[in-house]
C-alpha positions as CSV (number, residue, x, y, z in Angstrom):
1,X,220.2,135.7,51.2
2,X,223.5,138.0,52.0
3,X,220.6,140.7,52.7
4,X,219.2,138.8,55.1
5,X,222.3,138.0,57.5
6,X,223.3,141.0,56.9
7,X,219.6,142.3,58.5
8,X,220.5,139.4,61.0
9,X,224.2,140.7,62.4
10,X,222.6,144.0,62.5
11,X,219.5,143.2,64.5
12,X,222.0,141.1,66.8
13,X,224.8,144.3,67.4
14,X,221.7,146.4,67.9
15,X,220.4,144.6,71.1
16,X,223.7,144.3,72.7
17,X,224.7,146.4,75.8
18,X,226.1,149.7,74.8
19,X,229.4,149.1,76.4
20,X,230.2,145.7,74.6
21,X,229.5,147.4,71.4
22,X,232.8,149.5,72.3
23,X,236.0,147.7,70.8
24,X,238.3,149.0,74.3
25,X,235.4,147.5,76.5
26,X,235.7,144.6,74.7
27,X,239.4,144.3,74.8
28,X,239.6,145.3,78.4
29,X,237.3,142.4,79.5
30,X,238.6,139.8,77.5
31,X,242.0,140.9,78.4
32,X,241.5,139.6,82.2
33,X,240.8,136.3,81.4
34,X,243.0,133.1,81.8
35,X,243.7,131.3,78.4
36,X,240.9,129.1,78.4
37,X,238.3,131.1,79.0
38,X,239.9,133.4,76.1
39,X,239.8,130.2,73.9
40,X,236.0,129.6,74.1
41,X,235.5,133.9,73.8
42,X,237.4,133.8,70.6
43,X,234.5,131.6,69.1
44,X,231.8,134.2,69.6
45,X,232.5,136.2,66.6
46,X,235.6,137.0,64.4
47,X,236.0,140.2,66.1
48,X,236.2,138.8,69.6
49,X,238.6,136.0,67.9
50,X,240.7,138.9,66.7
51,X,241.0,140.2,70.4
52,X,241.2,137.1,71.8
53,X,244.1,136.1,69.4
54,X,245.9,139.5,69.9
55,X,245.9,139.3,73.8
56,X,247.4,135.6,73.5
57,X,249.8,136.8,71.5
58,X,251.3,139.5,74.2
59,X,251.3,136.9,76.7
60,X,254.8,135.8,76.1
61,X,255.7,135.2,79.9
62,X,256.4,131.6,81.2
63,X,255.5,130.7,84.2
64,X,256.7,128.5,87.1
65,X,254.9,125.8,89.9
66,X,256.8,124.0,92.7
67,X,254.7,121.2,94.4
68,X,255.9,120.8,97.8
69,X,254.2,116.4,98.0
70,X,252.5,114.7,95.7
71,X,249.4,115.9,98.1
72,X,249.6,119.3,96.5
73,X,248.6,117.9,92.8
74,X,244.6,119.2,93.4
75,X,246.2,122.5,93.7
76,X,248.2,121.8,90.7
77,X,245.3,121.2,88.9
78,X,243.4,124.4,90.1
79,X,246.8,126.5,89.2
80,X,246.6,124.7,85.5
81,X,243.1,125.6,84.6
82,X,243.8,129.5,85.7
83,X,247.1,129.7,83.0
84,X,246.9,132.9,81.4
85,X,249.2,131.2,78.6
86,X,248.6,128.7,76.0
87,X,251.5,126.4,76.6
88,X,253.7,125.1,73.8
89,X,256.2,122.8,76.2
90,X,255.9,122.2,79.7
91,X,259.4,120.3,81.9
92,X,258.3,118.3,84.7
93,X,261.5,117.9,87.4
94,X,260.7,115.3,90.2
95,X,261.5,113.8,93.6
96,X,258.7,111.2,93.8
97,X,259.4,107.6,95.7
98,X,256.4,106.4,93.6
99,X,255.7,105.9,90.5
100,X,251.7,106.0,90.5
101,X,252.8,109.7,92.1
102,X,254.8,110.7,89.2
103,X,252.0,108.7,87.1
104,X,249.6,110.7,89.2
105,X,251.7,114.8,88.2
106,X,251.8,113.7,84.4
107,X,247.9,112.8,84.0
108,X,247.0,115.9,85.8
109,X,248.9,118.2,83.8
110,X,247.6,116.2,80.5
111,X,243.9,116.8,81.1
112,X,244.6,120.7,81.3
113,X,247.0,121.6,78.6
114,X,246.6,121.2,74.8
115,X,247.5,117.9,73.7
116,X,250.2,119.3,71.0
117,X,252.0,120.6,74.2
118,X,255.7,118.9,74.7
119,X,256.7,118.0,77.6
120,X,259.7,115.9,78.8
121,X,260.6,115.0,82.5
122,X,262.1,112.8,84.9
123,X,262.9,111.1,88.6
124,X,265.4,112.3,90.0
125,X,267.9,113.1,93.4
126,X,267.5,116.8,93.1
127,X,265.5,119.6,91.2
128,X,266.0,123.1,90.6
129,X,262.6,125.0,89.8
130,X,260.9,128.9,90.3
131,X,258.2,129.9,91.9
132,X,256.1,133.3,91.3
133,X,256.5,136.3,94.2
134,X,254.8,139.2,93.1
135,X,255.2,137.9,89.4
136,X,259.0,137.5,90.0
137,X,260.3,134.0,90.1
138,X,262.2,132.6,92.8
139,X,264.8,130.0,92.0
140,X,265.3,127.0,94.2
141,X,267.6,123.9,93.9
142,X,266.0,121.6,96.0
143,X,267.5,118.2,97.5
144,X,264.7,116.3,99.1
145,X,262.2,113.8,98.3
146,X,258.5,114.2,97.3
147,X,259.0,117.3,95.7
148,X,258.3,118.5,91.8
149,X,259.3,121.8,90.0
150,X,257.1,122.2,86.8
151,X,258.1,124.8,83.7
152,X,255.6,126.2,81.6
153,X,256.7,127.3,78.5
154,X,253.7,130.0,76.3
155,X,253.5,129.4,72.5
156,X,255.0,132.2,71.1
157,X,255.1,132.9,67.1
158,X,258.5,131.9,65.8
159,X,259.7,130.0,68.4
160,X,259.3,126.3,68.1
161,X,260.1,123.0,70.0
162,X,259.5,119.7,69.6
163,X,259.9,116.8,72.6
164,X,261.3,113.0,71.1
165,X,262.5,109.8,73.0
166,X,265.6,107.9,71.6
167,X,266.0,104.0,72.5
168,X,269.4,102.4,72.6
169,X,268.3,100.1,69.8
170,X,267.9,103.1,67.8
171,X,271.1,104.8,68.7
172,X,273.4,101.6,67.9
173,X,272.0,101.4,64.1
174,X,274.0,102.5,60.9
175,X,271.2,104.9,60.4
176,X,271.9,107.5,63.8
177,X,272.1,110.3,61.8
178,X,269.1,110.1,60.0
179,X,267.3,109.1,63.4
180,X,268.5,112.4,65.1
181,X,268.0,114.4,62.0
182,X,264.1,113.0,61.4
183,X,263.7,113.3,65.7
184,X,264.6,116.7,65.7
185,X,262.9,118.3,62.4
186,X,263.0,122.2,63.4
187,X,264.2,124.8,61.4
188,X,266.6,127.0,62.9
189,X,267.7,125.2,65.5
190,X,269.0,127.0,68.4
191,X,269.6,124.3,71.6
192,X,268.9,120.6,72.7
193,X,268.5,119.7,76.1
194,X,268.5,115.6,77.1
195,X,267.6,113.6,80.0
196,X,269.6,110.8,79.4
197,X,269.7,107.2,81.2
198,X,272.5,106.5,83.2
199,X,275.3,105.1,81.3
200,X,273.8,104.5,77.9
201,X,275.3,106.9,75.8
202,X,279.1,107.0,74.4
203,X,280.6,109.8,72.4
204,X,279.5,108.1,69.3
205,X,276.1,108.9,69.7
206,X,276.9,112.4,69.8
207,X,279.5,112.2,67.2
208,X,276.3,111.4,65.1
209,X,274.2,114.2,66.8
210,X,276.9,116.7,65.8
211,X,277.1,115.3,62.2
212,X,273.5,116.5,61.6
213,X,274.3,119.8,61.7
214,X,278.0,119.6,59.6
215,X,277.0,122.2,57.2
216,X,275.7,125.1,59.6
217,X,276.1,126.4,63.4
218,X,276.2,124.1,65.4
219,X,273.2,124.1,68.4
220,X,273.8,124.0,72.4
221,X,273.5,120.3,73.7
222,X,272.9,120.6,77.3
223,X,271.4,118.0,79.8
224,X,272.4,115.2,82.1
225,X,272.6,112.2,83.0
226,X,270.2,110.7,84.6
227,X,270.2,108.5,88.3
228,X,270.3,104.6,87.0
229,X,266.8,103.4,85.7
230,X,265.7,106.9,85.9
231,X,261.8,107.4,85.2
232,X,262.2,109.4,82.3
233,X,258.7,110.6,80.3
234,X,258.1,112.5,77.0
235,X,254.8,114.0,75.9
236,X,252.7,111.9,78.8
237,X,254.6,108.8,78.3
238,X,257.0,107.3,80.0
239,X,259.6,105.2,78.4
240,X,259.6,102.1,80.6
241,X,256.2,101.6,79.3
242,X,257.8,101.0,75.4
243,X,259.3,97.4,76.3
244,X,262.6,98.8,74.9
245,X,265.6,99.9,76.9
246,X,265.3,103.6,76.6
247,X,268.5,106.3,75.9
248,X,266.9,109.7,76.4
249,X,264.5,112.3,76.0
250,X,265.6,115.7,74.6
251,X,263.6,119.4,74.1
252,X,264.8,120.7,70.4
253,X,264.2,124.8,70.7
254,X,265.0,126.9,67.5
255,X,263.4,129.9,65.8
256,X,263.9,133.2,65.0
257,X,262.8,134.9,67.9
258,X,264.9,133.6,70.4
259,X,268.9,133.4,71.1
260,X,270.5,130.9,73.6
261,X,273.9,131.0,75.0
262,X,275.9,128.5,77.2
263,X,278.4,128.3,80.0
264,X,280.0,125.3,81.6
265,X,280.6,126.4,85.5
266,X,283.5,124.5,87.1
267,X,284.4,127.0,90.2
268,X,283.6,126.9,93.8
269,X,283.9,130.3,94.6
270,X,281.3,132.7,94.4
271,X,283.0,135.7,92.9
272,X,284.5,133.5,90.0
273,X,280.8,132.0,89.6
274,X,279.0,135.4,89.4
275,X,281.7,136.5,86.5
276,X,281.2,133.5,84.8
277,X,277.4,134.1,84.4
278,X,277.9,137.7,83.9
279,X,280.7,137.2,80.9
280,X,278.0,134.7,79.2
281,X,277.1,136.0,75.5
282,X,274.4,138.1,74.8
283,X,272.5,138.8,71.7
284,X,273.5,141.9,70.5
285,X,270.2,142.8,69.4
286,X,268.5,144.5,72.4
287,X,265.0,143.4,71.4
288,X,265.6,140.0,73.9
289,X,265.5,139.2,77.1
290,X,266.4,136.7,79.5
291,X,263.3,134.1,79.9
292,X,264.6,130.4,80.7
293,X,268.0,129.6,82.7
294,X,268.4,125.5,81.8
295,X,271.0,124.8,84.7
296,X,272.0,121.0,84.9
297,X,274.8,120.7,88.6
298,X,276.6,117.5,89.1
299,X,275.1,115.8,92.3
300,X,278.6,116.3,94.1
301,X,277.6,120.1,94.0
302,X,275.2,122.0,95.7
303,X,274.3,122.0,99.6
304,X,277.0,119.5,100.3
305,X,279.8,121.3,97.8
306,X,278.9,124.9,99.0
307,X,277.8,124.9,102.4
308,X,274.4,126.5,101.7
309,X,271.9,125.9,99.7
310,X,270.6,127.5,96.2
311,X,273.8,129.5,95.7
312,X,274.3,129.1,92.1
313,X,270.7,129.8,91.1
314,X,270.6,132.4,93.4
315,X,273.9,134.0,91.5
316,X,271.9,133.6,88.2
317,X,268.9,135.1,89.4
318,X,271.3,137.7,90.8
319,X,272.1,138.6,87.2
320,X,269.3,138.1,85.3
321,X,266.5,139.2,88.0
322,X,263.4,137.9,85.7
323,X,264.3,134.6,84.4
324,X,262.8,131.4,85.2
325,X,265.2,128.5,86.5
326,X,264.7,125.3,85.5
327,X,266.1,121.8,85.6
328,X,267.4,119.1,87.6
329,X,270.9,117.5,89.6
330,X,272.8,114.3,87.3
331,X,275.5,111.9,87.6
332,X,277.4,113.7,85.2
333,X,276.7,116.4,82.9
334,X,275.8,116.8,78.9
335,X,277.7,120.1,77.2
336,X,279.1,120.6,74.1
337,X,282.2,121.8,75.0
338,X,284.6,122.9,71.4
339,X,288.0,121.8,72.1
340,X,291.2,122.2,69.6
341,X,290.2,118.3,68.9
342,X,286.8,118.4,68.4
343,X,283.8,118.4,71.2
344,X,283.7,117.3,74.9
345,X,280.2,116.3,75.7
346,X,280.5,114.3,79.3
347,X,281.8,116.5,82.2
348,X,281.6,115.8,86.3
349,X,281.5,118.6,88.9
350,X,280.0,121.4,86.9
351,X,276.6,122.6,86.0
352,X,275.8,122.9,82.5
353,X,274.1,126.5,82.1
354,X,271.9,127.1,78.5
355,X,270.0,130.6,78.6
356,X,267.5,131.1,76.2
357,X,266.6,134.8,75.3
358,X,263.2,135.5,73.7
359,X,262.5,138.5,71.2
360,X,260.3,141.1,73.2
361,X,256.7,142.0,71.9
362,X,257.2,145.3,71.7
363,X,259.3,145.0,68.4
């Protein structure tokens, strides 16, 4: 029998076109394929699986959409089914007036990406997103309605993240801790970012966030807080849907190939800005790079607080020329801040600022 498929693959590689029986042919073919396409090719054969998985792996880049009206969401859907990545967590950032619009973004990015893929969202005043130029991003804060910024984050080996909606019920009961700590479940934890409904959470609720982690480093928290009765959503659902008053949803991050660092900006002048983002910490290992700037402004800042608009992404992107740009205005912003009496966690007229630094492929 093993003589026979063995006479079988034989007969098979024989009859093939010269050029696909060359590994680099193979490679190079596969290689300009969008991550779908390379899906199905890695089920040919195990050697076309081990090019296919190979190529994936190398595509550690994330990538960045900015829908201009919920009119745009067929070219959405065209820009989905050409990813070159396999997304691992996508954040959706919106302006919509309507719901079934919103409704509308979140089923059309469901029916192209895998269905483990996190994502977490909302509805809000104002949105800060990229978009590619000549395979740069371009940062944006944007200020008007009927308009949607979309991250897409690639599944990279030893990074992982894990979307989770809290409910106020949950938070009040005398088992918090345990409800944060069995939410989170990731190893190495590195940062947690929250969408959070206007005026639900207290510093108790943190106080239990921060207890999880007593015995080890403790993670960036960044976020904000939401516009009241915000549409929030985690993994294609949104929580108004539960028929339970809903507190948040958070992105947990963590792994060994990534760093984060933090800043909590407070000035209005630019100068003071740009050395705050340039004195932020870097890992001291060279092997990573700048790939997601989380950036959470107060509503009181921005056009109306400067004068012009997109001046502190523009000063981040000033710094860190590659990096994606990603998240959304609040009434009042998430970041643990260490004081000499324990943590801050509310703030008003700043921008929370959570840089996360993936290892680089080549090491």
């Amino acid at each position: 029998m093993a003589e026979i498929q063995h006479h079988q693959q034989c007969c098979a590689y024989q009859y093939q076109p010269f050029a696909l029986q060359l590994p680099e042919i193979i490679n190079l073919i596969l290689s300009k394929l969008d991550a779908k396409s390379l899906c199905n090719a890695a089920c040919v054969c195990k050697q076309w699986y081990s090019f296919a998985s190979q190529i994936l792996r190398h595509r550690r880049q994330c990538l960045s959409y900015i829908m201009q009206s919920p009119e745009d969401i067929p070219d959405l859907d065209q820009f989905l089914q050409r990813l070159s990545i396999v997304p691992a967590a996508i954040n959706v950032f919106c302006t919509f007036d309507k719901l079934k619009d919103t409704r509308a973004l979140i089923s059309c990015i469901q029916s192209n990406v895998p269905s483990n893929c996190q994502i977490i969202g909302c509805t809000c005043n104002g949105i800060i997103g990229s978009y590619e130029t000549d395979q740069v991003p371009v940062a944006q804060e944007i200020e008007e309605a009927e308009k949607a910024t979309i991250l897409i984050i690639p599944r990279i080996t030893g990074i992982t993240l894990k979307a989770f909606t809290l409910f106020k019920t949950d938070l009040k009961s005398e088992e918090t801790v345990d409800l944060w700590k069995n939410s989170i479940q990731i190893q190495d934890l590195k940062a947690i970012f929250l969408l959070a409904d206007y005026n639900i959470l207290d510093s108790r609720d943190f106080t239990s966030l921060q207890a999880v982690f007593s015995n080890k480093e403790k993670p960036v928290i960044v976020g904000c807080l939401g516009q009241p009765k915000a549409r929030l959503h985690c993994n294609f659902r949104f929580t108004r849907d539960c028929h339970r008053e809903p507190a948040l949803v958070a992105l947990a991050i963590g792994g060994e190939n990534m760093q984060v660092s933090n800043s909590l900006l407070h000035q209005s002048d630019k100068d003071e800005l740009i050395a705050s983002i340039t004195d932020m910490d870097r890992p001291s290992d060279q092997s990573y790079s700048p790939s997601i700037a989380y950036m959470f402004p107060c509503v009181g800042r921005g056009y109306m607080y400067f004068g012009e608009k997109n001046v502190e992404s523009q000063l981040i992107k000033k710094v860190f020329p590659n990096i994606h740009v990603a998240g959304c205005f609040g009434y009042g912003e998430i970041y643990n801040l260490k004081t000499k009496d324990g943590y801050n966690y509310y703030h008003s007229y700043t921008t929370a600022l959570c840089l996360c630094w993936f290892k680089n492929d080549d090491y």
